[in-house]
PDB file of N, CA, C and O in Angstrom:
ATOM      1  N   UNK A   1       0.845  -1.169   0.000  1.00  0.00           N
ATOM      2  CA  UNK A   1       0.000   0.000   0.000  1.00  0.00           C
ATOM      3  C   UNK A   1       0.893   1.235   0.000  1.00  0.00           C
ATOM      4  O   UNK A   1       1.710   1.439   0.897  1.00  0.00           O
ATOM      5  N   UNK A   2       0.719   2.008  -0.982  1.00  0.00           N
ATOM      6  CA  UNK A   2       1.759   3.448  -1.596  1.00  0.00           C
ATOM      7  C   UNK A   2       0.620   4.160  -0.312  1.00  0.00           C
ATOM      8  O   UNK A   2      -0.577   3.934  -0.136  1.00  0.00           O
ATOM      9  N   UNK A   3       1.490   5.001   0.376  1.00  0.00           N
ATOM     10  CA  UNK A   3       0.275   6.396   1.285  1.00  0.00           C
ATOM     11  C   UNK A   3       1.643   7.843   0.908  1.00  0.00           C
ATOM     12  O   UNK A   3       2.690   7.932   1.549  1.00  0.00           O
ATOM     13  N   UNK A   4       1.405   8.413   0.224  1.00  0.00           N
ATOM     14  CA  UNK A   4       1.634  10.213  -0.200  1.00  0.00           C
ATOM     15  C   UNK A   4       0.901  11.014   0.323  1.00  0.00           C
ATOM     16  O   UNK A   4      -0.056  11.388  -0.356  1.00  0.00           O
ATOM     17  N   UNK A   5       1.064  11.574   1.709  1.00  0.00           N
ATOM     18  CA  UNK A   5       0.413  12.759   2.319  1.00  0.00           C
ATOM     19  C   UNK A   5       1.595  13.883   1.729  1.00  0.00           C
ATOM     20  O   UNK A   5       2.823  13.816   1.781  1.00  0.00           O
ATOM     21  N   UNK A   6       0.995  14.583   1.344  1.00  0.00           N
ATOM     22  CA  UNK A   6       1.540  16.008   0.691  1.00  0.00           C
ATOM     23  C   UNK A   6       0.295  17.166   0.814  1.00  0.00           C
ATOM     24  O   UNK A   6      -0.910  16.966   0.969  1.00  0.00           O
ATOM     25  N   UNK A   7       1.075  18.515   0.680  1.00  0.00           N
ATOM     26  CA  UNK A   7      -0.013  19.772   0.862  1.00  0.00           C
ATOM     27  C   UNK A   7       1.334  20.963  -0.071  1.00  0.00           C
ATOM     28  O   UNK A   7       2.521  20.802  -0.351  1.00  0.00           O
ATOM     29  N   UNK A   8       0.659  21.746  -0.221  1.00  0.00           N
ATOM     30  CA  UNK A   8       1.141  23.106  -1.226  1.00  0.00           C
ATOM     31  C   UNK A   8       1.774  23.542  -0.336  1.00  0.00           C
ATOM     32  O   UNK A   8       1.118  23.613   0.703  1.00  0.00           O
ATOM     33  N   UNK A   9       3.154  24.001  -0.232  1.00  0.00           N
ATOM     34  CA  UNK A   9       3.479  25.031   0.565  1.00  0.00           C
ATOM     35  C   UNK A   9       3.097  26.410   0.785  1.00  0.00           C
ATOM     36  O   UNK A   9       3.583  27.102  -0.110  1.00  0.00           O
ATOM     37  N   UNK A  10       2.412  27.101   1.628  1.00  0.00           N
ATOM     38  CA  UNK A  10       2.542  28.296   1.694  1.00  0.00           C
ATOM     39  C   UNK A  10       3.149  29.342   0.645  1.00  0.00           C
ATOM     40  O   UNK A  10       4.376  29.364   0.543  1.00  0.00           O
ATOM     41  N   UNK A  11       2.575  29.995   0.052  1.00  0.00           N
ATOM     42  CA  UNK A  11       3.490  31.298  -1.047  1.00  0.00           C
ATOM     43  C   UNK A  11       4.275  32.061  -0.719  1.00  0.00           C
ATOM     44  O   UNK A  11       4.868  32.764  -1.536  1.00  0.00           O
ATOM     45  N   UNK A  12       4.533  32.130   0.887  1.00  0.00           N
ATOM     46  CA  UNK A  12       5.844  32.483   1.402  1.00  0.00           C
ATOM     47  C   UNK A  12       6.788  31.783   1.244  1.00  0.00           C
ATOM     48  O   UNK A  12       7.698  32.532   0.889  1.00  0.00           O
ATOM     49  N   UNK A  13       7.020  31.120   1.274  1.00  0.00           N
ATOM     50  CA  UNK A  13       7.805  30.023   1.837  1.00  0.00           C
ATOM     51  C   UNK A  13       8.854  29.482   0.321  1.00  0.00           C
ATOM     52  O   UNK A  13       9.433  28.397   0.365  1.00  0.00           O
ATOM     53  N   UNK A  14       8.953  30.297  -0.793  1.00  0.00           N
ATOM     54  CA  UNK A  14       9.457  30.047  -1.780  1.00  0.00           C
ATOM     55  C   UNK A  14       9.387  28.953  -2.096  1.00  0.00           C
ATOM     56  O   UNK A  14      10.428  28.642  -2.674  1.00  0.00           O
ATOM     57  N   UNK A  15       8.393  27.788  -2.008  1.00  0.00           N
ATOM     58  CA  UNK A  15       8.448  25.881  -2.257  1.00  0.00           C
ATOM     59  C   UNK A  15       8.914  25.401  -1.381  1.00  0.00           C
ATOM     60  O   UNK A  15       9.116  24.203  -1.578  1.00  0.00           O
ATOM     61  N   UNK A  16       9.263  25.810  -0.275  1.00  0.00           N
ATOM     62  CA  UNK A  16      10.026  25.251   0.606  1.00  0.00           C
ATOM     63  C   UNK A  16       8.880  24.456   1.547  1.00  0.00           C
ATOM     64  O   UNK A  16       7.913  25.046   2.029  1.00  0.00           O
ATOM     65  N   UNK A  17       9.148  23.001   1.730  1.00  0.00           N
ATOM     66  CA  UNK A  17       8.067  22.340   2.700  1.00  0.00           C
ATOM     67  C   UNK A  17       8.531  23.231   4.081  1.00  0.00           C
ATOM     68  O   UNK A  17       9.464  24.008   4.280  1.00  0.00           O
ATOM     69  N   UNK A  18       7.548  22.790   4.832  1.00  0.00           N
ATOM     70  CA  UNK A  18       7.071  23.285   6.298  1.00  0.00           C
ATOM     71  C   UNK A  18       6.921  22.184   7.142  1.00  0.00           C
ATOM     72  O   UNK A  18       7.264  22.398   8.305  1.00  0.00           O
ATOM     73  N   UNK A  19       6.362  20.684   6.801  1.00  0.00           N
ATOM     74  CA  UNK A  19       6.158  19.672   7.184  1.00  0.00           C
ATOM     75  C   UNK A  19       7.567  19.009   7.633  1.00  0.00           C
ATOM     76  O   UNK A  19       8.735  19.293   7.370  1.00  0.00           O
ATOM     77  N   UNK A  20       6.851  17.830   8.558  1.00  0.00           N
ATOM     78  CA  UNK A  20       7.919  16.629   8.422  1.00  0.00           C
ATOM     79  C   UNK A  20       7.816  15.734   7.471  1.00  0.00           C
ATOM     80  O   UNK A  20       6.742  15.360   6.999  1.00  0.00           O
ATOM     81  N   UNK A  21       8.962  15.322   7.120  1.00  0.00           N
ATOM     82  CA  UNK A  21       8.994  13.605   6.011  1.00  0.00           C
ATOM     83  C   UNK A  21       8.603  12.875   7.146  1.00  0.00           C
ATOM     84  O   UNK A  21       8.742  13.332   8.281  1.00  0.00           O
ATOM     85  N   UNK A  22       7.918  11.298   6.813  1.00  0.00           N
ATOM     86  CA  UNK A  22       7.634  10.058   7.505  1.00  0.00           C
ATOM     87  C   UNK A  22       8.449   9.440   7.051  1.00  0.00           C
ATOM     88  O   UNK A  22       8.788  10.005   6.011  1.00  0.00           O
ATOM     89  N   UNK A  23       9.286   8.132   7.281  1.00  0.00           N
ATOM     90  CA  UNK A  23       9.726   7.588   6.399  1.00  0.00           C
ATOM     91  C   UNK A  23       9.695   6.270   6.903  1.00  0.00           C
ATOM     92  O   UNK A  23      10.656   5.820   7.528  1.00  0.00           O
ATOM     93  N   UNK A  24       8.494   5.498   6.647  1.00  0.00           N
ATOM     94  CA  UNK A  24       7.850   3.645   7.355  1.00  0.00           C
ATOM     95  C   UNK A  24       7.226   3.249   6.319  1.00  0.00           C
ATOM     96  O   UNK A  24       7.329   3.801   5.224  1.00  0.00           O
ATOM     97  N   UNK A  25       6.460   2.176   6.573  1.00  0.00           N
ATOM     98  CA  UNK A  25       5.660   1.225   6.562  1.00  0.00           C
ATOM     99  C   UNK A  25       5.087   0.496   7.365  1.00  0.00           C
ATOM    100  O   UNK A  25       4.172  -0.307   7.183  1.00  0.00           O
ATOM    101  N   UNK A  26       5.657   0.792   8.313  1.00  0.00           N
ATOM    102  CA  UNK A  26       4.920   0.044   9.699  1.00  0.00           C
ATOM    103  C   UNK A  26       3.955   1.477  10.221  1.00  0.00           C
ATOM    104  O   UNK A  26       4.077   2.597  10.716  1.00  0.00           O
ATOM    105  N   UNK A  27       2.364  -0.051   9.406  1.00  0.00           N
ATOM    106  CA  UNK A  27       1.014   1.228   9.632  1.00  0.00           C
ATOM    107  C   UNK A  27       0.530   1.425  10.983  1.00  0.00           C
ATOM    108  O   UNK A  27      -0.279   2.341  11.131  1.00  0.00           O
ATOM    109  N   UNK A  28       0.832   0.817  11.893  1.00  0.00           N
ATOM    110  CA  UNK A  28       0.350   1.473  13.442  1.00  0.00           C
ATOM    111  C   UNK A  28       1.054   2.256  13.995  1.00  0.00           C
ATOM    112  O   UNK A  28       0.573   2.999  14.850  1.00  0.00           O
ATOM    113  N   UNK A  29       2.951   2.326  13.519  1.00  0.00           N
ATOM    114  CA  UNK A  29       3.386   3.246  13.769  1.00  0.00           C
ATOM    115  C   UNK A  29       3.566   4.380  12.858  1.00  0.00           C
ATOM    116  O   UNK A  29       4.292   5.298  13.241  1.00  0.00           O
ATOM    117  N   UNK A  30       2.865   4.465  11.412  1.00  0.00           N
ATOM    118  CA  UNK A  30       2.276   5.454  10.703  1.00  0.00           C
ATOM    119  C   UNK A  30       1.371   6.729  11.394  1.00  0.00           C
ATOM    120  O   UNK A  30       1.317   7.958  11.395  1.00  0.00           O
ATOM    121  N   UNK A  31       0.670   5.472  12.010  1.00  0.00           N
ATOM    122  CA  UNK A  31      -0.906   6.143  12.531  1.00  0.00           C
ATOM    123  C   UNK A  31      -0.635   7.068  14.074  1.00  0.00           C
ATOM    124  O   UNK A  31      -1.239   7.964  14.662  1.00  0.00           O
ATOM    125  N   UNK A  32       0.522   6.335  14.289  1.00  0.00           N
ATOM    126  CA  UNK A  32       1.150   7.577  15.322  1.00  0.00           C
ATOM    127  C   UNK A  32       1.463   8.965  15.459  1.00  0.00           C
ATOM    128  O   UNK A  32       1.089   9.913  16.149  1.00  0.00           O
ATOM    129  N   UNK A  33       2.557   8.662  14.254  1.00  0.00           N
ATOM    130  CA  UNK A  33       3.230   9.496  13.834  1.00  0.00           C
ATOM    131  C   UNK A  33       2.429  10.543  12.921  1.00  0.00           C
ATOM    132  O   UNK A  33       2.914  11.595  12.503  1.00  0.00           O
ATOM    133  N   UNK A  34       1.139  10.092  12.681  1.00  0.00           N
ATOM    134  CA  UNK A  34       0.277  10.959  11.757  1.00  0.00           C
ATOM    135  C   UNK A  34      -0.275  12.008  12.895  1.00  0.00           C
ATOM    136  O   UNK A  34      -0.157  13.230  12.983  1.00  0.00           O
ATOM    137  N   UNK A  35      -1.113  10.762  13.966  1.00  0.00           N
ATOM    138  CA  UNK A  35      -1.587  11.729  14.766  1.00  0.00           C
ATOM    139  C   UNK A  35      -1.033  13.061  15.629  1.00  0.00           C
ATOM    140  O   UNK A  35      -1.601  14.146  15.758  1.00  0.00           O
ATOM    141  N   UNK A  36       0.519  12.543  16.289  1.00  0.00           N
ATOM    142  CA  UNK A  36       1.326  13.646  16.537  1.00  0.00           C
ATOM    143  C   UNK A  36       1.360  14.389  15.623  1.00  0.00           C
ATOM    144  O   UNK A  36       0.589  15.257  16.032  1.00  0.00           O
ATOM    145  N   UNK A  37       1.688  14.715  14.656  1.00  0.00           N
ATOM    146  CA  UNK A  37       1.740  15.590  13.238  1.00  0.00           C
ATOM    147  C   UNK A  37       0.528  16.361  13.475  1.00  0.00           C
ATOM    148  O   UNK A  37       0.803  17.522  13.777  1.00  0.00           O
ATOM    149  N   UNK A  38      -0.574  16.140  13.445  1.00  0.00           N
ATOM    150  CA  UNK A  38      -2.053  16.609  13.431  1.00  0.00           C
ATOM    151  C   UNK A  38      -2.019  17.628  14.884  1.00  0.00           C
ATOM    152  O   UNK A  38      -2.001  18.859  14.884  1.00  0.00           O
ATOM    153  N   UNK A  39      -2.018  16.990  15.729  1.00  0.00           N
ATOM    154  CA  UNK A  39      -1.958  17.617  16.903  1.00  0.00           C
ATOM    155  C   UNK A  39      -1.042  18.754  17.292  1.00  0.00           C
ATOM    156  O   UNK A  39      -1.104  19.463  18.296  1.00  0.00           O
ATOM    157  N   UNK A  40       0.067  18.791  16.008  1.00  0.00           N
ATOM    158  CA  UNK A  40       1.284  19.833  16.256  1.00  0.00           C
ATOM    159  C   UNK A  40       0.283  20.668  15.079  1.00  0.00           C
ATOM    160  O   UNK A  40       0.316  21.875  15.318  1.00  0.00           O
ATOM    161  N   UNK A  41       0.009  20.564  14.704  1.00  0.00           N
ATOM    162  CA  UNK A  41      -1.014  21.070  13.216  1.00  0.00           C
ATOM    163  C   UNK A  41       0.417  21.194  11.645  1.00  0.00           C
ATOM    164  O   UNK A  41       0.603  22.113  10.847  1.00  0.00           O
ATOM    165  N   UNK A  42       1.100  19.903  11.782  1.00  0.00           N
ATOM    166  CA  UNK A  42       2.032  19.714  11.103  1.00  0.00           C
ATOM    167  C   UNK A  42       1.195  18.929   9.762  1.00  0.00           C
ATOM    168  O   UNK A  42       0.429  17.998  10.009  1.00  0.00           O
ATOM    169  N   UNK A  43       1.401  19.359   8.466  1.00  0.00           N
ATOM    170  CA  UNK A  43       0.832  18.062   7.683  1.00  0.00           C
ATOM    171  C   UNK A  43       2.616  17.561   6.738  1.00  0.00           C
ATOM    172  O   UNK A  43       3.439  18.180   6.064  1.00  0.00           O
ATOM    173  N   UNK A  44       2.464  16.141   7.229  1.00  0.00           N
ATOM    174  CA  UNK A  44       3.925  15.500   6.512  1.00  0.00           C
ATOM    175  C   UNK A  44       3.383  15.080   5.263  1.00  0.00           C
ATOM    176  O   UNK A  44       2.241  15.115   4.804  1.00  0.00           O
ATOM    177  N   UNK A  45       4.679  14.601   4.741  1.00  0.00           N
ATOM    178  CA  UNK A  45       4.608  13.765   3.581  1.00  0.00           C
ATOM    179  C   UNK A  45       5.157  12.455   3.890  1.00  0.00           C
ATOM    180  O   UNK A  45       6.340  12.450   4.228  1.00  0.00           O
ATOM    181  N   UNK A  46       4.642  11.519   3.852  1.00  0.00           N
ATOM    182  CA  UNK A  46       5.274  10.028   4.016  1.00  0.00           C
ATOM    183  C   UNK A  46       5.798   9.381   2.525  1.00  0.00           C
ATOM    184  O   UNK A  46       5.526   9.525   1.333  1.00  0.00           O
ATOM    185  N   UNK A  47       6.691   8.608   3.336  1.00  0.00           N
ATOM    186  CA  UNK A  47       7.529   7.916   2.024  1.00  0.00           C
ATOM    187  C   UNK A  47       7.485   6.806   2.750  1.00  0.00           C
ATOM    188  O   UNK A  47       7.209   6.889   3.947  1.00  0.00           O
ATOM    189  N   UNK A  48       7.829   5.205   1.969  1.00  0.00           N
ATOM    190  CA  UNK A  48       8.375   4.046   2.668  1.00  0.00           C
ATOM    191  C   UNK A  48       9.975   3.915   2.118  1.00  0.00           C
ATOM    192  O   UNK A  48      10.480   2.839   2.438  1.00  0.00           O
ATOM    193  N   UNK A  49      10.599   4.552   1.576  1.00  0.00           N
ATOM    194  CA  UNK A  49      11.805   5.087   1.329  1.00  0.00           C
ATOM    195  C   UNK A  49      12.355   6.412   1.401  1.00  0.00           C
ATOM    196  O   UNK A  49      11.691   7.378   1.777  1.00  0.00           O
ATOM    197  N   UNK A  50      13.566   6.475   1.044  1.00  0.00           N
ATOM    198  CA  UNK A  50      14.242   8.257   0.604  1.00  0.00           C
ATOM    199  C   UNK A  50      13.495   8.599  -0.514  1.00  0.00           C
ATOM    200  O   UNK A  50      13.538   7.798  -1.448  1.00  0.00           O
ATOM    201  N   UNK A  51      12.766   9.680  -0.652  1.00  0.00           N
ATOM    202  CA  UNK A  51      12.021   9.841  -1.664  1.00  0.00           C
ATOM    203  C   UNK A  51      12.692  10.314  -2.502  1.00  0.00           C
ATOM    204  O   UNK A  51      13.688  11.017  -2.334  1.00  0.00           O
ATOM    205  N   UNK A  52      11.971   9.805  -3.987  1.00  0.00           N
ATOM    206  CA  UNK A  52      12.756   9.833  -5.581  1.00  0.00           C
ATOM    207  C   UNK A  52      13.270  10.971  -5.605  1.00  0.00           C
ATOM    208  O   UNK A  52      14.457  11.041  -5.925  1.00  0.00           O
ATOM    209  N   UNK A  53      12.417  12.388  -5.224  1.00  0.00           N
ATOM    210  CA  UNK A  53      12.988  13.838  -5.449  1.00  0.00           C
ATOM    211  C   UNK A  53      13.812  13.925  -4.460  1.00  0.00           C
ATOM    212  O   UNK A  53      13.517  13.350  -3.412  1.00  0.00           O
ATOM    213  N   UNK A  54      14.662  14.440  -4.532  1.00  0.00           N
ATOM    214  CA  UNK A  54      15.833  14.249  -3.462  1.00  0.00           C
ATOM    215  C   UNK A  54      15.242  15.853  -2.724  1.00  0.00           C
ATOM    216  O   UNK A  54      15.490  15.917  -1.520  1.00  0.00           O
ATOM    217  N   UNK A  55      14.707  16.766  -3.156  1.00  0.00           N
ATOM    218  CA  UNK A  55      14.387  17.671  -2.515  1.00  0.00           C
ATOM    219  C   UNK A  55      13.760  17.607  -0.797  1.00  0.00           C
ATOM    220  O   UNK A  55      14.137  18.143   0.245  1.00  0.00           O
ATOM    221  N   UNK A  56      12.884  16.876  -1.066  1.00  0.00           N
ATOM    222  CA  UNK A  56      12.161  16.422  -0.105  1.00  0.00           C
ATOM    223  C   UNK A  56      12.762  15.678   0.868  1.00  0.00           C
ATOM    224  O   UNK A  56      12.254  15.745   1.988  1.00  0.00           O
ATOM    225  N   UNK A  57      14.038  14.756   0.664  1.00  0.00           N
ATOM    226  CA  UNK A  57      14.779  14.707   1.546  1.00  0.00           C
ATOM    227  C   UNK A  57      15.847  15.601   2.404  1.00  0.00           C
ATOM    228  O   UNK A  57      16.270  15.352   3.534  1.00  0.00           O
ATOM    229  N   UNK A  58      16.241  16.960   1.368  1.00  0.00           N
ATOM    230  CA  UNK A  58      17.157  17.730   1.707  1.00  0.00           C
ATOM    231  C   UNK A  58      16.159  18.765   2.686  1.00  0.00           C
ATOM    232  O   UNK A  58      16.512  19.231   3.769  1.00  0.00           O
ATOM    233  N   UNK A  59      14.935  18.977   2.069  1.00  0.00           N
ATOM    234  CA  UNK A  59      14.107  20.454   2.312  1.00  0.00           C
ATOM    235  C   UNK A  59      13.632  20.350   3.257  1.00  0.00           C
ATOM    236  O   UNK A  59      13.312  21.415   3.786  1.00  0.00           O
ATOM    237  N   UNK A  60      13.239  18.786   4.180  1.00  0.00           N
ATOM    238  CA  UNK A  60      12.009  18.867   5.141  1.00  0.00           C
ATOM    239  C   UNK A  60      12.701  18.738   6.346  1.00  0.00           C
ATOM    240  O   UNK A  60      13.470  17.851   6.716  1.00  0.00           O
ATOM    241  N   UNK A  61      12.125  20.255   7.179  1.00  0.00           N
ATOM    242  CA  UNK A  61      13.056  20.308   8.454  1.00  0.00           C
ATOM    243  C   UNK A  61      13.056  19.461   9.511  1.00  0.00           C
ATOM    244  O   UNK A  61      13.795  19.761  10.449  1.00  0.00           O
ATOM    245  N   UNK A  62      12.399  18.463   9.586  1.00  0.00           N
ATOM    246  CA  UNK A  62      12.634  17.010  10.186  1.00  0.00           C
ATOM    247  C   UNK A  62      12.203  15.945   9.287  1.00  0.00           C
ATOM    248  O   UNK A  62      11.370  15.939   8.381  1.00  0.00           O
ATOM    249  N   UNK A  63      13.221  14.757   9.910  1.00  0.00           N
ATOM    250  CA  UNK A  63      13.241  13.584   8.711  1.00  0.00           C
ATOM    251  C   UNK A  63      12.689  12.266  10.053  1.00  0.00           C
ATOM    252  O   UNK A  63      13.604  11.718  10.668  1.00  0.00           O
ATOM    253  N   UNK A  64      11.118  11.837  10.420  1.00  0.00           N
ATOM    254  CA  UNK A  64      10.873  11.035  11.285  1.00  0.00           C
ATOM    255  C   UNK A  64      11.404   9.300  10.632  1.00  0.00           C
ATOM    256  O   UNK A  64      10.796   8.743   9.718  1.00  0.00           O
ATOM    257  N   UNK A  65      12.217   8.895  11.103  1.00  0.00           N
ATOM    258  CA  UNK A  65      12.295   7.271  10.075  1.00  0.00           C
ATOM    259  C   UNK A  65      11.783   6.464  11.051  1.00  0.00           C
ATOM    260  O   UNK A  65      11.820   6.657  12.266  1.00  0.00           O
ATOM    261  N   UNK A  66      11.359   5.657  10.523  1.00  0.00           N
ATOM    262  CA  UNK A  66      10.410   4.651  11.643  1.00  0.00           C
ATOM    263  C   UNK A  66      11.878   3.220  11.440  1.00  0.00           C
ATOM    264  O   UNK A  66      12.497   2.850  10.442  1.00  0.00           O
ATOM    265  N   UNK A  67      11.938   2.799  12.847  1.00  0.00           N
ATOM    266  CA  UNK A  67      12.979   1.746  12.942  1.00  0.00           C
ATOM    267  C   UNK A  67      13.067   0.812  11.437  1.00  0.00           C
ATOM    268  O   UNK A  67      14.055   0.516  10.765  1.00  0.00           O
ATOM    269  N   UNK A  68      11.848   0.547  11.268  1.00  0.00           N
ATOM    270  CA  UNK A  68      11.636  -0.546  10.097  1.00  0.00           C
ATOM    271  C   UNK A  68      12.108  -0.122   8.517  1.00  0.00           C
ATOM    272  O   UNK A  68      12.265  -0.901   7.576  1.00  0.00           O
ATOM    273  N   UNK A  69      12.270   1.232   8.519  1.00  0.00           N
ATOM    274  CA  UNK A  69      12.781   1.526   7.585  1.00  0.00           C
ATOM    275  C   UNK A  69      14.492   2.478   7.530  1.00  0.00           C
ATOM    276  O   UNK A  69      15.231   3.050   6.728  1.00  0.00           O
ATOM    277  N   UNK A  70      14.424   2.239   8.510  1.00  0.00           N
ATOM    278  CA  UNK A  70      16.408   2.457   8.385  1.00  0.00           C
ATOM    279  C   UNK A  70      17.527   1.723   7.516  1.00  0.00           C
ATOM    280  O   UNK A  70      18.470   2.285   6.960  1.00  0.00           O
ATOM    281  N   UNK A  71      17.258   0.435   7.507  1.00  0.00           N
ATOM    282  CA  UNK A  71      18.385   0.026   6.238  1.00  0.00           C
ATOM    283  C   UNK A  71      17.874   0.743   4.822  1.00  0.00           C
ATOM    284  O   UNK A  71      18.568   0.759   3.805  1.00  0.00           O
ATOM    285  N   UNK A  72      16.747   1.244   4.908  1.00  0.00           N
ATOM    286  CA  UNK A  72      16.379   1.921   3.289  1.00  0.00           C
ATOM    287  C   UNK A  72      16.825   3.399   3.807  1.00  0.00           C
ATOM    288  O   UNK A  72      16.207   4.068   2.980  1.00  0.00           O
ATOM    289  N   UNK A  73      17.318   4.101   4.417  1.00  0.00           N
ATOM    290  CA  UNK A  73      18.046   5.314   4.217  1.00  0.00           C
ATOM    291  C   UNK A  73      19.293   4.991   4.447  1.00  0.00           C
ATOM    292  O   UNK A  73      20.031   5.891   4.048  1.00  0.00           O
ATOM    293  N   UNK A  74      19.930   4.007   4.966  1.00  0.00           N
ATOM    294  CA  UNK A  74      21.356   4.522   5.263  1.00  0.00           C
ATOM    295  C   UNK A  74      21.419   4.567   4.479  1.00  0.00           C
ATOM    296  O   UNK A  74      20.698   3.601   4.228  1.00  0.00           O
ATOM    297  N   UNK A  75      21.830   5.044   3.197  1.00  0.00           N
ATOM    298  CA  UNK A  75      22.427   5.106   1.716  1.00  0.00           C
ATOM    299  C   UNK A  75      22.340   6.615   1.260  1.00  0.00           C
ATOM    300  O   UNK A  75      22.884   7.113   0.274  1.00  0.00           O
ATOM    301  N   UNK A  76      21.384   7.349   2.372  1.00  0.00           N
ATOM    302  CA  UNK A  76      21.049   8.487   1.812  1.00  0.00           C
ATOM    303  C   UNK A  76      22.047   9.692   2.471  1.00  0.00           C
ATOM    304  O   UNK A  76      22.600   9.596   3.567  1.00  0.00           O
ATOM    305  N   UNK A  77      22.130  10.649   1.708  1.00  0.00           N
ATOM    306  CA  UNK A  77      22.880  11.645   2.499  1.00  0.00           C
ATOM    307  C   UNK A  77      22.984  11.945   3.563  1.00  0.00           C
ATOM    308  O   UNK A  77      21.821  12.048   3.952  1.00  0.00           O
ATOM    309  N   UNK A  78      23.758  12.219   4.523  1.00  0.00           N
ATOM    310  CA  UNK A  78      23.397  12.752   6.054  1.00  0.00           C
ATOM    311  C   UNK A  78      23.053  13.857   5.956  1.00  0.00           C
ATOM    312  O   UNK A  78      23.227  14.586   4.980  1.00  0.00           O
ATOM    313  N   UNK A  79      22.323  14.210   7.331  1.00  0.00           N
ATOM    314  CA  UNK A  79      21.363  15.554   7.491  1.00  0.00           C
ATOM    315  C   UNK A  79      21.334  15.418   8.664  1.00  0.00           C
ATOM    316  O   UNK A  79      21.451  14.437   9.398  1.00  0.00           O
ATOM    317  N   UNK A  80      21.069  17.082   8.925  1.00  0.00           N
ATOM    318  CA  UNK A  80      20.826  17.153  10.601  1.00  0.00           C
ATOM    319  C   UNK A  80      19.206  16.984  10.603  1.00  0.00           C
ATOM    320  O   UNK A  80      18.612  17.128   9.534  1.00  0.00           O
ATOM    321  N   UNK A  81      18.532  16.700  11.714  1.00  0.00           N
ATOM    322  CA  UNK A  81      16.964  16.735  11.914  1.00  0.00           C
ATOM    323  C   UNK A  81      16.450  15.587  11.832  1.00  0.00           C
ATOM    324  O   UNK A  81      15.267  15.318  11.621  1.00  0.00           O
ATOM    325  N   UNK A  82      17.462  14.766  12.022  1.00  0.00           N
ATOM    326  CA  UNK A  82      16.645  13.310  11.561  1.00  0.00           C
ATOM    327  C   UNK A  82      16.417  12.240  12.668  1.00  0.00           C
ATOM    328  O   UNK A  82      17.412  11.681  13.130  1.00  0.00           O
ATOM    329  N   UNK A  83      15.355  11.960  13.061  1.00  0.00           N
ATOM    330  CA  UNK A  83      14.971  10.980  14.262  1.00  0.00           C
ATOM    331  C   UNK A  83      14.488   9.549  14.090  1.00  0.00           C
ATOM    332  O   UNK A  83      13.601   9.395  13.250  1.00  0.00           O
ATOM    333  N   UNK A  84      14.879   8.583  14.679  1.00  0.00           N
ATOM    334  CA  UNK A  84      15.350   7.099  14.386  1.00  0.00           C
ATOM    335  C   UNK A  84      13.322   6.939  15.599  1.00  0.00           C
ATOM    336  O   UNK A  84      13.187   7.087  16.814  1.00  0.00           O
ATOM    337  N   UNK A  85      12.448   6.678  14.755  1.00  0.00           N
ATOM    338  CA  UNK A  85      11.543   6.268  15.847  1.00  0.00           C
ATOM    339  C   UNK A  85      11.145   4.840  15.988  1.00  0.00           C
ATOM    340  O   UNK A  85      11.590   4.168  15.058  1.00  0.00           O
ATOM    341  N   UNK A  86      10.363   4.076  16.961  1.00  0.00           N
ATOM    342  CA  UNK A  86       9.707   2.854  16.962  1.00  0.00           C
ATOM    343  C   UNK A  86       8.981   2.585  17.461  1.00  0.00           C
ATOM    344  O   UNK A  86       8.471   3.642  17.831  1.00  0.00           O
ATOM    345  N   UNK A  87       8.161   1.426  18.012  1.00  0.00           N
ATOM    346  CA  UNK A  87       7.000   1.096  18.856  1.00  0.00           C
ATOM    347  C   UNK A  87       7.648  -0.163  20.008  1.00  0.00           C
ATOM    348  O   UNK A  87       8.356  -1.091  19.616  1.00  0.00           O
ATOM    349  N   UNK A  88       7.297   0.009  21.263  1.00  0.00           N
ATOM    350  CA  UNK A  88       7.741  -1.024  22.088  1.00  0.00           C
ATOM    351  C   UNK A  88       6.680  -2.107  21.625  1.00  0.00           C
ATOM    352  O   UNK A  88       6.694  -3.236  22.117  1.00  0.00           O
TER     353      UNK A  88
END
């Protein structure tokens, strides 16, 4: 199951996202990470990888990776902002 949450950036904001990246597949800890998002009044974009546009990896001022998908970024550039999450 592909899930692409995306929204327009602001016309300030020169294209620049505002959101966090998701970066799982593990859907209960999706549904977490959605709801925190909501509650910050954050809207992310989820990926189950580094997404194809590399923008979106460079641009989004936090990068949430869900444990289950960490061997699919190490490969990707380092960045500051980036948080390793999981579910007990």
């Amino acid at each position: 199951m592909a899930v692409t949450v995306t929204h327009d950036p602001p016309s300030g904001t020169g294209g620049r996202r505002s959101g966090p990246l998701i970066i799982t597949e593990d859907a209960d800890l999706l549904d977490d990470l959605l709801r925190l998002c909501a509650a910050a009044g954050a809207t992310p974009e989820v990926h189950h990888g580094v997404p194809e546009h590399r923008g979106g990896w460079e641009a989004a001022p936090l990068v949430l990776v869900g444990d289950d998908a960490a061997p699919r970024v190490r490969t990707a550039s380092r960045r500051r902002g980036l948080v390793l999450v999981g579910r007990d």
